[in-house]
VEXNU-404784 format. One record per residue: chain; x negated, y negated, z negated of N, C-alpha, C, O in turn; residue number from 1. Coordinates in nm, 2 decimals. Last residue first. Layout:
unit;n.east;n.north;n.up;ca.east;ca.north;ca.up;c.east;c.north;c.up;o.east;o.north;o.up;pos
A;X;Y;Z;X;Y;Z;X;Y;Z;X;Y;Z;NUM
...
//
This chain:
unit;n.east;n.north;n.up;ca.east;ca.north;ca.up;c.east;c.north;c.up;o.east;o.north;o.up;pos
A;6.93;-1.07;4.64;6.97;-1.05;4.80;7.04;-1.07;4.89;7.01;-1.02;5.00;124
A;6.84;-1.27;4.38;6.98;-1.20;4.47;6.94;-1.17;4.64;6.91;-1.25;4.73;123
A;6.70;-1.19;4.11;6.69;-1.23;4.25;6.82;-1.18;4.29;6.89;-1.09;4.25;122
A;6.60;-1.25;3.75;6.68;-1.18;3.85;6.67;-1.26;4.00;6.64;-1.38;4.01;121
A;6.39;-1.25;3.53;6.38;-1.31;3.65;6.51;-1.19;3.71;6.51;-1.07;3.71;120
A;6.43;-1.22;3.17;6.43;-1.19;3.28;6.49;-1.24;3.39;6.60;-1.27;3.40;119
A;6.27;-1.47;3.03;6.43;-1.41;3.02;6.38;-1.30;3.12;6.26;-1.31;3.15;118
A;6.06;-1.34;2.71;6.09;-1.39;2.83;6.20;-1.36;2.88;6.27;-1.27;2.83;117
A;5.88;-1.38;2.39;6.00;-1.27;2.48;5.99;-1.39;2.62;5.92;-1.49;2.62;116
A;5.54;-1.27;2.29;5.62;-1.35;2.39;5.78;-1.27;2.40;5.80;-1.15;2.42;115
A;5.39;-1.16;2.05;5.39;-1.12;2.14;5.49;-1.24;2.17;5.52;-1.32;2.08;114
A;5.10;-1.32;1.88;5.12;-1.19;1.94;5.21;-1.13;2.04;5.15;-1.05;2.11;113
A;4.90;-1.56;1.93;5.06;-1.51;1.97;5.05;-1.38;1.98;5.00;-1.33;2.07;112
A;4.66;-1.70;1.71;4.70;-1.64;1.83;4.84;-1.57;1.83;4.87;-1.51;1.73;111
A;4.50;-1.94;1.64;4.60;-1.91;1.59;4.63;-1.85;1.73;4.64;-1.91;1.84;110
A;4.29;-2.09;1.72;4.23;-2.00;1.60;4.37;-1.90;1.58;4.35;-1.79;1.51;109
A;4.15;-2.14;2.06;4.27;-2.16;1.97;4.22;-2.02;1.79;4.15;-1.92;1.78;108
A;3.82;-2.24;2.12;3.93;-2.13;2.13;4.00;-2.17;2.04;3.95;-2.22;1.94;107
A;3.83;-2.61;2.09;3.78;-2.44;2.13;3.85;-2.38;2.13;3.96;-2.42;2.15;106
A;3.88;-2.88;2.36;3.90;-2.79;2.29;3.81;-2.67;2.27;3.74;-2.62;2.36;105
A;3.84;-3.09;2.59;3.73;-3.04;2.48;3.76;-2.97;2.34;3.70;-2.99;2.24;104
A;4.06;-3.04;2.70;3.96;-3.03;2.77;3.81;-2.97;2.66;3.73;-2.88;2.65;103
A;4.24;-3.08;2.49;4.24;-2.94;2.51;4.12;-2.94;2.61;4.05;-2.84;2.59;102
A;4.17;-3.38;2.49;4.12;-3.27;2.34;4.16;-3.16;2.38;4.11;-3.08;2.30;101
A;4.24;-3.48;2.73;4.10;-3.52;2.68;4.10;-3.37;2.52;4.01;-3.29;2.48;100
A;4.53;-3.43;2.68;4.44;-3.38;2.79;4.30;-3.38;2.77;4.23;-3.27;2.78;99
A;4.58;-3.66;2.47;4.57;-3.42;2.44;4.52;-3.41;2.56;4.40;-3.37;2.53;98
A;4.54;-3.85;2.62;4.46;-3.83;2.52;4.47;-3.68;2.46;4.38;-3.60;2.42;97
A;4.78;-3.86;2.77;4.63;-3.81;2.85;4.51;-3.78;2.75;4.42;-3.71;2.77;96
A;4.98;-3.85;2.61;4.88;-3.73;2.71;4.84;-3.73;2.76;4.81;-3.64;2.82;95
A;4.86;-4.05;2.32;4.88;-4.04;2.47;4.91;-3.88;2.49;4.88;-3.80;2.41;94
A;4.96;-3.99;1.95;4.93;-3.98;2.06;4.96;-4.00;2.23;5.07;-3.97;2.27;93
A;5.11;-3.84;1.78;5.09;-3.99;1.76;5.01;-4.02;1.86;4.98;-4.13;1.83;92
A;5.15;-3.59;1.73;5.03;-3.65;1.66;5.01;-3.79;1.69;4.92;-3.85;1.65;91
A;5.38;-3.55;1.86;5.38;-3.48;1.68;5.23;-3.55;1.64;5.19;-3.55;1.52;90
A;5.37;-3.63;2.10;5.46;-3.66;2.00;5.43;-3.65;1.90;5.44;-3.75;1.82;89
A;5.13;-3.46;2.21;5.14;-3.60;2.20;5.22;-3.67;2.06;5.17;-3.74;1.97;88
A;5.35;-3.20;2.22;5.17;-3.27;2.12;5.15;-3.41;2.07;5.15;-3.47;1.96;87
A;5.48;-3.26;2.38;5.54;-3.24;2.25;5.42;-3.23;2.20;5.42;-3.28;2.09;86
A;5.35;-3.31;2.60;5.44;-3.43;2.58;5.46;-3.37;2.44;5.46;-3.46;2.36;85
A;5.16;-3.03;2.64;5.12;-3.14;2.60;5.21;-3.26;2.57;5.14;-3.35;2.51;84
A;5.38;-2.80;2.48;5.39;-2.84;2.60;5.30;-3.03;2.52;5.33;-3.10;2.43;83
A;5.34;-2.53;2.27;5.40;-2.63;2.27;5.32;-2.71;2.41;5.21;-2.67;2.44;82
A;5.25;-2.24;2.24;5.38;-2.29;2.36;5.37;-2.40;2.32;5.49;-2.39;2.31;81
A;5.07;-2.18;2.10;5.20;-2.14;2.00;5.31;-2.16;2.10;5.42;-2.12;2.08;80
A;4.85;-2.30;2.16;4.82;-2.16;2.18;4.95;-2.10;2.16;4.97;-1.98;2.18;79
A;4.87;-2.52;2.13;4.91;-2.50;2.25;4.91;-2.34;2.29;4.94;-2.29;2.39;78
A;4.86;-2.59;1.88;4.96;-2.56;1.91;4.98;-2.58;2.06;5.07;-2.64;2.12;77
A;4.54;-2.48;1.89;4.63;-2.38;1.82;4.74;-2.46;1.84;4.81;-2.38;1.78;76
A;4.44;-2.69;2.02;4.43;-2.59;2.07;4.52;-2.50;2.02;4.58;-2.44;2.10;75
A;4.50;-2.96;1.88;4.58;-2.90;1.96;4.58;-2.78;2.06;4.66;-2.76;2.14;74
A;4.35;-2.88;1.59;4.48;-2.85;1.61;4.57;-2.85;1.76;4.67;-2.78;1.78;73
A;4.06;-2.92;1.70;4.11;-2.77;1.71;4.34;-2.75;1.66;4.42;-2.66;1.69;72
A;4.07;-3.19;1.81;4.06;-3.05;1.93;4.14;-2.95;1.83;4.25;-2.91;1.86;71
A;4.12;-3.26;1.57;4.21;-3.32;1.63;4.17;-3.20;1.76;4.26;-3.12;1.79;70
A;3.91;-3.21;1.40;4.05;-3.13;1.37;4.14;-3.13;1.46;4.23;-3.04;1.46;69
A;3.69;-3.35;1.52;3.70;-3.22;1.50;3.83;-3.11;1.49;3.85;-3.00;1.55;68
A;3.82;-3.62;1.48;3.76;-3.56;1.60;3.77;-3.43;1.60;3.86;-3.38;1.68;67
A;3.74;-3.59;1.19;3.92;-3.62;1.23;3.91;-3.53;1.41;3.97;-3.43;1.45;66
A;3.47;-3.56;1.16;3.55;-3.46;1.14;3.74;-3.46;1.18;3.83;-3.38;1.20;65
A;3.45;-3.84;1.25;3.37;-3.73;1.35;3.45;-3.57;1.29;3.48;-3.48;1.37;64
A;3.52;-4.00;1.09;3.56;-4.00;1.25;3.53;-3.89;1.33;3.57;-3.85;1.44;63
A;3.39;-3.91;0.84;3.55;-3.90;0.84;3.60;-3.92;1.02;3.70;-3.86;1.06;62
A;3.16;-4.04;0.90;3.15;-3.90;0.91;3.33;-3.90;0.92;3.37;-3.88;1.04;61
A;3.22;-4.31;0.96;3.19;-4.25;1.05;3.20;-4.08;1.05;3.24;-4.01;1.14;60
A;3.28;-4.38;0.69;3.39;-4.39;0.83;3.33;-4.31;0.93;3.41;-4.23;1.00;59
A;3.01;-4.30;0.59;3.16;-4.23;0.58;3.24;-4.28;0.64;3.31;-4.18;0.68;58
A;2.88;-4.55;0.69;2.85;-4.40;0.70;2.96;-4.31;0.69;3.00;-4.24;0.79;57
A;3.04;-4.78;0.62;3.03;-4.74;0.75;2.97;-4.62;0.80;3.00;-4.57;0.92;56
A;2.97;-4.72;0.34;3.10;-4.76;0.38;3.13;-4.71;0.53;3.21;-4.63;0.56;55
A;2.68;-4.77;0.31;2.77;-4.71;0.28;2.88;-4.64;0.32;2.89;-4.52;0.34;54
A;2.68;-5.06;0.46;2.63;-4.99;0.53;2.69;-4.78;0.48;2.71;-4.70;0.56;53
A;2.85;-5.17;0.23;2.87;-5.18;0.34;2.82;-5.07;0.45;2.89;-5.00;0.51;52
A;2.67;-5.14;0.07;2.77;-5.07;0.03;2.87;-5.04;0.11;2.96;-4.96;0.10;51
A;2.45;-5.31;0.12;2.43;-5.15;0.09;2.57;-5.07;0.11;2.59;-4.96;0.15;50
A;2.57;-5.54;0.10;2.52;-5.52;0.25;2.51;-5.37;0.25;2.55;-5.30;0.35;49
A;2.61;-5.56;-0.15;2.70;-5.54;-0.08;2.66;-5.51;0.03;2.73;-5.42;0.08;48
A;2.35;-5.62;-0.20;2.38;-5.47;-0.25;2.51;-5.46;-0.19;2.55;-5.34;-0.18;47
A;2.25;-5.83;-0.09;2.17;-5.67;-0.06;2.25;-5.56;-0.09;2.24;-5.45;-0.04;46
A;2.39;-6.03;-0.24;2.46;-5.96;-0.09;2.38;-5.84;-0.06;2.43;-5.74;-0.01;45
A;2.34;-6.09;-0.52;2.42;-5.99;-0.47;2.45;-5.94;-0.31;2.51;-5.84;-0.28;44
A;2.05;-6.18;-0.41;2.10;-6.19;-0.49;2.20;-6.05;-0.48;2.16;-5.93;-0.44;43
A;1.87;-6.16;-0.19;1.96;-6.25;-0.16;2.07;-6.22;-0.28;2.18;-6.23;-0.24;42
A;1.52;-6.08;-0.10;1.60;-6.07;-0.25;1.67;-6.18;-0.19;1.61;-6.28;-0.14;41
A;1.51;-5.72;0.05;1.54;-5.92;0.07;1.61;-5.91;-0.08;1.67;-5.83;-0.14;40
A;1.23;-5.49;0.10;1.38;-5.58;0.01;1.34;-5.71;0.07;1.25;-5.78;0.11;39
A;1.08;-5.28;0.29;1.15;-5.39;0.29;1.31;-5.45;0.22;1.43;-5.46;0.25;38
A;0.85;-5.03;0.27;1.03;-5.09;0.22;1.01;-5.21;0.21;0.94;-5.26;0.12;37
A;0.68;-4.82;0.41;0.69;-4.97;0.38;0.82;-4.94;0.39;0.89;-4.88;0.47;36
A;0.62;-4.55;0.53;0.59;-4.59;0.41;0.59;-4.70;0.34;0.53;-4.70;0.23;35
A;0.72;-4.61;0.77;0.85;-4.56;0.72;0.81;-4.50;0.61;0.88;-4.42;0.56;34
A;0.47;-4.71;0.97;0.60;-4.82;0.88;0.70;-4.75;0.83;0.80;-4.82;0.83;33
A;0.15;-4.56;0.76;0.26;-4.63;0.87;0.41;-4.68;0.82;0.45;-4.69;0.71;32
A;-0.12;-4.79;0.71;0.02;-4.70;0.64;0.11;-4.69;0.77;0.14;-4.77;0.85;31
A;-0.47;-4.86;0.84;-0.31;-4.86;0.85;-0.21;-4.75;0.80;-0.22;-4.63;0.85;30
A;-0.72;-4.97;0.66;-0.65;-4.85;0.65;-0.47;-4.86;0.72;-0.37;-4.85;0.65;29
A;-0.87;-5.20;0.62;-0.92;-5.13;0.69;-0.87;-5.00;0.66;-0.95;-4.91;0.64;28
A;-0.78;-5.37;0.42;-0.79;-5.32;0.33;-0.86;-5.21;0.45;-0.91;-5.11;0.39;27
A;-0.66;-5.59;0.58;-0.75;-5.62;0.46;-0.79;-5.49;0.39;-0.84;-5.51;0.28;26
A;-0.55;-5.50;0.85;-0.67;-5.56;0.82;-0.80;-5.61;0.69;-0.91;-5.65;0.69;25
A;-0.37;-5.29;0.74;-0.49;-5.27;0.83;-0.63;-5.36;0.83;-0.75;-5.32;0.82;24
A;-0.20;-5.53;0.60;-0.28;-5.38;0.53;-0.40;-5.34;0.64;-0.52;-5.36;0.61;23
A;-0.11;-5.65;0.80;-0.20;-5.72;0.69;-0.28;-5.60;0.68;-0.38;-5.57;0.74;22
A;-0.02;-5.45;0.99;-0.11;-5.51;1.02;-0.20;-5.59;0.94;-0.32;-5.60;0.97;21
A;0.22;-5.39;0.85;0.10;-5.25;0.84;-0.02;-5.36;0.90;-0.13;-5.35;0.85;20
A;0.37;-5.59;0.75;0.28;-5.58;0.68;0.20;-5.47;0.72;0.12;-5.43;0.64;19
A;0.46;-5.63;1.07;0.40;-5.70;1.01;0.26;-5.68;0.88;0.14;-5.72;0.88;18
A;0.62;-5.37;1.08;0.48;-5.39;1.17;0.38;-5.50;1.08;0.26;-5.48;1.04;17
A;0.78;-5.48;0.89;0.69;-5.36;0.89;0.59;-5.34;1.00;0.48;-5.31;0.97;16
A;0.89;-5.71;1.04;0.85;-5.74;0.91;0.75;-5.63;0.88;0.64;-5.67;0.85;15
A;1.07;-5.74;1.24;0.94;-5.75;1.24;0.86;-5.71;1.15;0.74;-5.68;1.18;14
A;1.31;-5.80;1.13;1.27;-5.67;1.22;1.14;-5.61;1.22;1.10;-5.50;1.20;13
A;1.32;-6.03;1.02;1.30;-5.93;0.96;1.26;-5.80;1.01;1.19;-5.71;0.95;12
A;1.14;-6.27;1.23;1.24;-6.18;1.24;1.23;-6.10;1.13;1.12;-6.05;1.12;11
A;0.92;-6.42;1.17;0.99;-6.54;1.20;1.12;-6.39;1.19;1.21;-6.43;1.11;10
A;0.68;-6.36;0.89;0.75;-6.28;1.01;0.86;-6.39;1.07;0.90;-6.45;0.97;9
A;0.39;-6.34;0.71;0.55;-6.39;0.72;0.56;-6.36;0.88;0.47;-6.34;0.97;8
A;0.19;-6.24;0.44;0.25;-6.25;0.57;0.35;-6.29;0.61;0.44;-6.28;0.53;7
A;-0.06;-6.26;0.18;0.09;-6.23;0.23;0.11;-6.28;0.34;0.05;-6.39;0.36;6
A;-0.21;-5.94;0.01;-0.25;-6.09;0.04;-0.08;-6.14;0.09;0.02;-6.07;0.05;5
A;-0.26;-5.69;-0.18;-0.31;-5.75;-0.05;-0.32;-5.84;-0.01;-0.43;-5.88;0.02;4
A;-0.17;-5.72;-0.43;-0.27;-5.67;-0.40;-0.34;-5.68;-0.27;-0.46;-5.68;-0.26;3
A;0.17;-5.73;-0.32;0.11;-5.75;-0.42;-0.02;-5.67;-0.38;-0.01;-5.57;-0.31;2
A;0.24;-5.92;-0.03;0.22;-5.78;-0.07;0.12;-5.78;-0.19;0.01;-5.82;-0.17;1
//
């Protein structure tokens, strides 16, 4: 650490604890560790590793909003009569997996106004 002195760590993990302990000791002031940055100089892989980690942020957010669409569309085509086997179908899917997204469905956005029905006849 330029101006302080230098330290080594057998784990990178380590490494921030590490230098708040130099720092504490030489200079009788502990920083804490989410005021220390740790670069590795490994040429290009830091920045692939970045782009990677990148990379894996947005899969993630794009998982979490597919998640999202995936309750709210089968709440609205169940709000329309479609029957969980014909869900399933149209999105590529188990039924037990629509089971799992109407369970954690919200209210449908798309509502029916009115129904016809046959009429029920009985015989006596």
């Amino acid at each position: 650490m330029d101006g302080v002195g230098v330290t080594q760590t057998r784990v990178l993990e380590h490494a921030k604890g590490q230098v708040c302990d130099l720092v504490e000791t030489m200079i009788e002031s502990r920083p804490a560790e989410d005021d220390i940055e740790v670069t590795l100089d490994v040429g290009d892989l830091g920045s692939r590793a970045q782009e990677v980690r990148e990379m894996t942020a947005q899969a993630g957010d794009l998982q979490r909003r597919a998640a999202t669409a995936s309750r709210q569309v089968v709440a609205d085509m169940r709000s329309v009569g479609l029957s969980v086997s014909d869900i399933a179908t149209v999105l590529g899917v188990s039924r037990g997996r629509v089971s799992q997204l109407i369970a954690d469905a919200p209210e449908p956005t798309v509502s029916v106004t009115s129904r016809t029905r046959r009429p029920v006849t009985t015989r006596a």
